[in-house]
N, C-alpha and C positions, 0 to 999 in steps of 0.2 A: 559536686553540686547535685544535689536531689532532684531529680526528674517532675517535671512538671505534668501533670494530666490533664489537658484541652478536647473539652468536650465542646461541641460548636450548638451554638444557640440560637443561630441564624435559621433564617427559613427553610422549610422542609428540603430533603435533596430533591422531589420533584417540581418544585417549583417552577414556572415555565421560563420564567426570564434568562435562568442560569441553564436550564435545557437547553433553550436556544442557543446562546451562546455557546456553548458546550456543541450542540452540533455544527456552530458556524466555522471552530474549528476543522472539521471534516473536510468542510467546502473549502476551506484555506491550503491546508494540508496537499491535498489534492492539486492545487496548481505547481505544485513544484513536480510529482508525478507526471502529470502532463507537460509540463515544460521540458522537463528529459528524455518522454516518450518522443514528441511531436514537433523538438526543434534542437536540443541539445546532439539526443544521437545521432539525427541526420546531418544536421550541421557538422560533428566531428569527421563520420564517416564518409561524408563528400571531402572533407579537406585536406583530411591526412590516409593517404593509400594502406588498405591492410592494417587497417585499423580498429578492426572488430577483436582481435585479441587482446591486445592492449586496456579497450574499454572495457570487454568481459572479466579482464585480470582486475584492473580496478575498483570495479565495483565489486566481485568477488572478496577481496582484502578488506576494502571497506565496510564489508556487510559483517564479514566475519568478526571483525575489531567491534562494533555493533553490539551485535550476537552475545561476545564475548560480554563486553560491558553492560546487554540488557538484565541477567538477575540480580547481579549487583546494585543496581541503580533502580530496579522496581523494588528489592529488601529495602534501600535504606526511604524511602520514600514511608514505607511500612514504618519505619520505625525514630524519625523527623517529623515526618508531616510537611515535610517542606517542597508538596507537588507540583504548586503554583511557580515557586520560584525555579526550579529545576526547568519544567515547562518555558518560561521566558526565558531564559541563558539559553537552550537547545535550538529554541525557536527562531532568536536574533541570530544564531552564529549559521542558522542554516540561510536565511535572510540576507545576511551580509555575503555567505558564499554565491547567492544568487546576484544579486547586483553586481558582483565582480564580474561575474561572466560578461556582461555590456562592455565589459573594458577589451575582451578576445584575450588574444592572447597565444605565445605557443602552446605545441603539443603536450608538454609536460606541467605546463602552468595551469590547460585547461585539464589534466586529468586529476592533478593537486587538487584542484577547486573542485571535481567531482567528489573527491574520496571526501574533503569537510565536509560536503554538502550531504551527503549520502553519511556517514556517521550521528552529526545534528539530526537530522531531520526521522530517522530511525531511534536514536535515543529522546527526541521528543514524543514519538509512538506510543515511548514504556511509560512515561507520564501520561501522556493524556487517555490512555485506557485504562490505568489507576483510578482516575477523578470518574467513569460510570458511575459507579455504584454513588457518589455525592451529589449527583443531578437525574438519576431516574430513581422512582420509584422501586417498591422489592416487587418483582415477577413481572416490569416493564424493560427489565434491562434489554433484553434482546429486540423489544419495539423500538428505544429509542439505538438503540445502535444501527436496526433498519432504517430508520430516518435518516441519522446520519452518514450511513454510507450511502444512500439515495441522494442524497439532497447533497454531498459530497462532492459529486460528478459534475455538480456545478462549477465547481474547480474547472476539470477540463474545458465545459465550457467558456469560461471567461476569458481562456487561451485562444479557443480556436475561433471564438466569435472575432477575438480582435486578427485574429490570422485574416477571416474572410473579410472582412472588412477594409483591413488596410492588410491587404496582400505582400510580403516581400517579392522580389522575383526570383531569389531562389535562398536555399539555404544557409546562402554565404551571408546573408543579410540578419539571421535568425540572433547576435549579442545584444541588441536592443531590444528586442524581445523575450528573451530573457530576464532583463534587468527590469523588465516591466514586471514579468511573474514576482520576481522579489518582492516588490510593493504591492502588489493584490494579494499576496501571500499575509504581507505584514497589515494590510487594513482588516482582512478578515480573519485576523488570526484577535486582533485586539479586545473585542468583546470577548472572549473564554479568557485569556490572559488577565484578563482585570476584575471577571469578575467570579469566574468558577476558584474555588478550592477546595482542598479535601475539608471534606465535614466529619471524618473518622474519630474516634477516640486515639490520640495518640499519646504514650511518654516519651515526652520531649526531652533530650541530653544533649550533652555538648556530642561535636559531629564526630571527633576520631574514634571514642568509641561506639560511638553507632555504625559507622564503618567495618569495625570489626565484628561488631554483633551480626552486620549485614553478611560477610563471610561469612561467621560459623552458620546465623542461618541457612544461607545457601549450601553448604557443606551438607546439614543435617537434610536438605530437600534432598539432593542429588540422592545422596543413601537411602532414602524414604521412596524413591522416584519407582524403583523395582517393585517393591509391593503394594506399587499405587497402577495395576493393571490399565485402569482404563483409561489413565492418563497417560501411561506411556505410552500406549499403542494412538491416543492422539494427537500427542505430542508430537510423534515421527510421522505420523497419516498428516498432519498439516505443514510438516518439515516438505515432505513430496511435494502435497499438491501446492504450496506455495512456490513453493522454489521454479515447477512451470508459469504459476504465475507471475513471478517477478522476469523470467526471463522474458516472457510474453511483454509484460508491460513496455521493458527499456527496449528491446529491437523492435516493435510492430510498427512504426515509424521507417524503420529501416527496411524491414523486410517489404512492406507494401512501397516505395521507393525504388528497391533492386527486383522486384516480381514485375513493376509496369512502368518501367526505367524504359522498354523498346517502344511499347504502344504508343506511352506518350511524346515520344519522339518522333513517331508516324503520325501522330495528329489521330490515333486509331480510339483513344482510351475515352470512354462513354459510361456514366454512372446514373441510370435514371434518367435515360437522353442526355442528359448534363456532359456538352462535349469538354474536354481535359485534351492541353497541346501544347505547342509551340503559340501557336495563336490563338488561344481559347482559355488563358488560364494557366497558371503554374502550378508545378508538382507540387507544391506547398497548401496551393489549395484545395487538388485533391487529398491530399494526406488530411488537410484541415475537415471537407467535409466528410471524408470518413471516421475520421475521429467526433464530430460531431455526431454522427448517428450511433456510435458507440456509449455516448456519457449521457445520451437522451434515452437510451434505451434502456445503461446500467442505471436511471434514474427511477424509470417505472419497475423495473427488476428490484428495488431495492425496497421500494414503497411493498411491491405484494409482497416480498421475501420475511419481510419485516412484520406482517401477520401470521404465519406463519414457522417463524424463529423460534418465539416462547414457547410452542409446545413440541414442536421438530426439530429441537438445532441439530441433530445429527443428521436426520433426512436433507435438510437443506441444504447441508456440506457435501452429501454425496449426489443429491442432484447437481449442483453446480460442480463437481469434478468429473461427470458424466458430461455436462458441456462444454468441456473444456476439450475434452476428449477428441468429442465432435469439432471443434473449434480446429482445432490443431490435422486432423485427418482433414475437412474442409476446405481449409488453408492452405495446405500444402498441395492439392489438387485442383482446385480454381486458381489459384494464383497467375497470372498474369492474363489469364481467359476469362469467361464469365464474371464480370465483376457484382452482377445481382447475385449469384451463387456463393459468392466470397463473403460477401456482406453477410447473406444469412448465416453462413457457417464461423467463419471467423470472427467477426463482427458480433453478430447476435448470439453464439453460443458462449464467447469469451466476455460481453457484457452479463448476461447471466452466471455466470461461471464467477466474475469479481465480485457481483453482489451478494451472491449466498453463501462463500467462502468466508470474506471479510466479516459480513455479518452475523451469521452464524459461529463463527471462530471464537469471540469476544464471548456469546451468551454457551455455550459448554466448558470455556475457563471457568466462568462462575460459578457454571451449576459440579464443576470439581473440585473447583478451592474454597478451602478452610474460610469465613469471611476477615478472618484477622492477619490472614495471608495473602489480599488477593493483590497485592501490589506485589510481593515475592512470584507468586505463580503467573503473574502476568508477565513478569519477567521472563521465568519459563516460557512462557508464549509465544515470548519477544525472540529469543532464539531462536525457536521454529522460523520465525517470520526474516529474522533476518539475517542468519547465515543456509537461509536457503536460498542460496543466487548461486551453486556449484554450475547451477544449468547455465548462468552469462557466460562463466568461461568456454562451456563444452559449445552451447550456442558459436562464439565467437571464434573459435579454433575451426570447427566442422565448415561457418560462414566460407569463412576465408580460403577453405580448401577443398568445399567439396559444394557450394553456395549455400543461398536462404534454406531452400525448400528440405532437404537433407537433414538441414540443424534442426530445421522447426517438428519435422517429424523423430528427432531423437530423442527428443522431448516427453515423449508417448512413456517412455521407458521408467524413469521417476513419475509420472502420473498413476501407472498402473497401481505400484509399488503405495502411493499414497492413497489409494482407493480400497487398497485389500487393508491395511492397517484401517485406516476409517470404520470398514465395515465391522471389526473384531471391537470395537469401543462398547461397551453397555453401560450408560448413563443411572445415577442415582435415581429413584422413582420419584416423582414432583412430591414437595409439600403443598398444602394450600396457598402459599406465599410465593412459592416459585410458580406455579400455576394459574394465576389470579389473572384475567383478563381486563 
């Protein structure tokens, strides 16, 4: 059957409506992240003893399988058109993994339901950073992906507001809470799903051989990848620095749990006079309201990051690995004492640190990929992003044998490592298109 060419007639890709939408995604997205930072991993790791391996091995396997499946799945996108719909299949089955969780369940049922959850919800990542370039302008793309990692963290929000609000008493309570995340996930995911799609020129064929066409393509990247310098060395520089930050993400729930596990037990733990106790409030809530000043802050970090993305996504990616830095040294030295000193370092260097990583990430794929590639190369991306979880397992082995504070400063070690590659990257020189304010 002859290949059809679909050129889209619809409204410009910047248009605001599908913008939106398009970032309300983000905000969507983002509650499934916080519902695993904030109620998933502590929930586990109160219930089942020595359990920080298990879950680090988990999500590690899951990320990899991910990883595995992101260039293939951003090729064939490339070469379908069919982004929207890949997007809704990734999106429901991540959706449906979450609801499950409401149901609990044992050890192995809930670690089953992590690893769906975590596959779905990483291979809907390679889709929806496909569909930029269909909803922003040419040389807005790193603005609007500032917006929407800003405006993103409203996700977190919507988790820990309903935390403080209607309080559990303790973690053990946290599978209805969850199965809520599944439904805020699924209302704000609905506008980008219905009405973002690729507006790309594509030829359209039947699927088996575009499948294969997606292999050889991927084949001929891979071998291309060596004398594409300064993608490689960005590739592996954001393999590092993400791989801290996803480990960062899924234990910092746990870690701030086990660092002021004693205080709050002495009725001693005070955050901003805000006394945290036996009689003053549950751990849950403190964890809630630190995680609240962390998605209000990655919020205004992401709004200014996002001004300056289009003309520095390199600088911005190493300022935010430089807070990360800080974050992690911070952290592991205030931890369970000065909790104002914890917040600034941990707290506020690792809010900075997500917003200018995430957002800057997206706007130097583009300014390196081909524009008739850039669902293949975001694929490439996808891998950085998501078989870098090596750190859950080393995190979740060191946890369990040596505690928090040990793992989190091991961490130090792939950051470095992602910071010296970063810095070796030299970017194309802007055209007026990619530079256009």
């Amino acid at each position: 059957m002859a290949a059809t060419v679909e050129t889209s007639q619809a409204s410009a890709p910047g248009t605001r409506v599908r913008s939106v939408a398009w970032v309300a995604y983000d905000l969507a997205n983002t509650i499934y992240a916080a519902a695993i930072t904030y109620l998933f991993t502590p929930y586990f790791t109160d219930r089942f003893a020595d359990s920080r391996t298990a879950l680090g091995v988990t999500t590690t396997v899951s990320m990899l399988l991910a990883g595995g499946l992101s260039p293939l799945l951003g090729a064939l996108v490339d070469r379908t058109g069919r982004t929207r719909t890949c997007l809704v299949v990734a999106t429901l089955t991540n959706v449906a993994a979450m609801l499950a969780f409401g149901l609990g369940g044992d050890r192995s049922t809930l670690l089953l339901g992590l690893f769906v959850a975590n596959v779905a919800y990483q291979s809907a990542l390679t889709f929806y950073n496909a569909l930029l370039p269909s909803v922003a302008a040419p040389g807005r793309e790193g603005w609007l992906s500032g917006i929407g990692t800003g405006v993103g963290y409203f996700g977190n929000v919507v988790v820990l507001v309903s935390l403080l609000l209607v309080p559990p008493a303790s973690f053990a309570e946290a599978p209805p809470y969850l199965a809520f995340g599944g439904a805020a996930f699924l209302l704000f995911a609905l506008p980008c799903l219905g009405l973002v799609r690729d507006t790309r020129s594509i030829a359209k064929g039947p699927l088996a051989p575009a499948l294969r066409a997606a292999w050889t393509g991927l084949g001929e990247t891979l071998r291309e990848l060596p004398r594409h310098r300064a993608l490689s060395f960005f590739l592996l520089g954001n393999f590092f620095v993400v791989d801290v930050l996803n480990t960062a993400i899924q234990f910092f729930g746990d870690f701030v749990k086990e660092s002021y596990r004693e205080a709050f037990a002495a009725g001693t733990l005070q955050w901003f006079g805000m006394p945290f106790g036996p009689q003053a409030g549950s751990m849950v809530a403190f964890l809630g309201t630190l995680g609240l000043a962390f998605s209000l802050l990655a919020f205004a970090f992401g709004l200014v990051v996002a001004r300056w993305t289009d003309r520095y996504p390199l600088a911005v990616m190493l300022v935010g690995a430089a807070a990360l830095g800080g974050a992690l040294a911070g952290g592991a030295w205030f931890a369970g004492g000065d909790t104002t000193l914890f917040t600034v370092t941990l707290v506020g260097g690792g809010a900075l640190a997500m917003a200018s990583v995430w957002t800057a990430g997206r706007k130097v794929v583009l300014l390196l990929a081909p524009p008739d590639r850039v669902g293949e190369h975001f694929g490439l991306y996808g891998i950085t992003v998501k078989v870098s979880v090596l750190g859950s397992t080393t995190y979740g082995v060191l946890a369990d044998r040596f505690g928090s504070g040990p793992a989190l400063l091991a961490q130090g070690v792939p950051l470095l490592l992602g910071i010296t590659c970063l810095a070796m990257v030299r970017l194309p020189a802007p055209t007026p298109a990619t530079s256009a304010r």
